[in-house]
N, C-alpha and C positions, 0 to 999 in steps of 0.2 A: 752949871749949877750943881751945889751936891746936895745931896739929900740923906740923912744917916735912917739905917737901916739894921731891923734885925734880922738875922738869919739863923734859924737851927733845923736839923734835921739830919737822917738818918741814910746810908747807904751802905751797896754790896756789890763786890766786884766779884764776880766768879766765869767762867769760859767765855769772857767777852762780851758778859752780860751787865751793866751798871743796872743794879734792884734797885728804887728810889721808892723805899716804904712810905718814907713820907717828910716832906720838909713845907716849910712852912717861912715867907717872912712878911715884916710889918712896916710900913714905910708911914709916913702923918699922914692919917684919916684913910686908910688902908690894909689891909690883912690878906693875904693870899696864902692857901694848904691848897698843897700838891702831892700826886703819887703816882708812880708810871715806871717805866723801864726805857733804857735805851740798851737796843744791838750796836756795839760798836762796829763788828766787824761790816754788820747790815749798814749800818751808817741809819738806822730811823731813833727814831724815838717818841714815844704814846705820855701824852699826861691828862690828870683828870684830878680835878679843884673845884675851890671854893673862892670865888674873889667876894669880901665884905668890907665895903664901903660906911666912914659916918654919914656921906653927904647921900641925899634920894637919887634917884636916877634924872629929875628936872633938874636940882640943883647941878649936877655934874657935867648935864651938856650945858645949862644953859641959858643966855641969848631967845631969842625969839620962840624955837623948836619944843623950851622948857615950857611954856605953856599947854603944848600938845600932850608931854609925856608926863603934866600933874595926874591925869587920871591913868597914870600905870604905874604910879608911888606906892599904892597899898597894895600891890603884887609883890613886889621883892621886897617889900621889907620884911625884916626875919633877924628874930635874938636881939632885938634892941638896936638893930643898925638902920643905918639908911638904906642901903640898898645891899640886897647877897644873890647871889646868882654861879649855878654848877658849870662848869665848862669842860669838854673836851679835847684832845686834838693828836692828832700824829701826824710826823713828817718825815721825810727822805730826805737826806743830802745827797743830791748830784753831784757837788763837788771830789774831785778825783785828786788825791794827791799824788805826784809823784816821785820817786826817789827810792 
């Protein structure tokens, strides 16, 4: 399946350091801003967003479950969307290339 997509955003390459000030894409009923860093040589990399959704967070799961999570609709909704909510994360690649 594809899905068109837009993409912009901003970056810096300097001593093995990819700067990711900030990017941003939007896929149908969707919006994701991003901003973090990756060590290359470290092999991590940290990002920290915004995912904003049109659909509520009931309508997105769902089936049966969406019944439970009607009443945690008027939490994330935020700027006119259905659902927005902050996220984190950093990770490690173990993976070892060789050559």
């Amino acid at each position: 399946m594809s899905v068109a997509s837009n993409v912009h955003g901003k970056f810096a390459l300097a001593n093995g350091i990819l700067a990711i000030p900030t990017v941003a894409f939007e896929v149908p009923g969707a919006k994701v801003e991003l901003a973090g860093s990756s060590d290359l040589k470290g092999r991590t990399l940290g990002l920290a967003g915004t995912l904003q959704m049109k659909a509520t967070v009931s309508q997105a799961v769902g089936g049966f479950k969406s019944i439970f999570l009607k009443v945690a609709d008027p939490f994330f909704k935020k700027n006119g969307m259905g659902a927005s909510c902050r996220s984190r994360s950093k990770a490690r690649s173990t993976h070892r290339r060789s050559g």
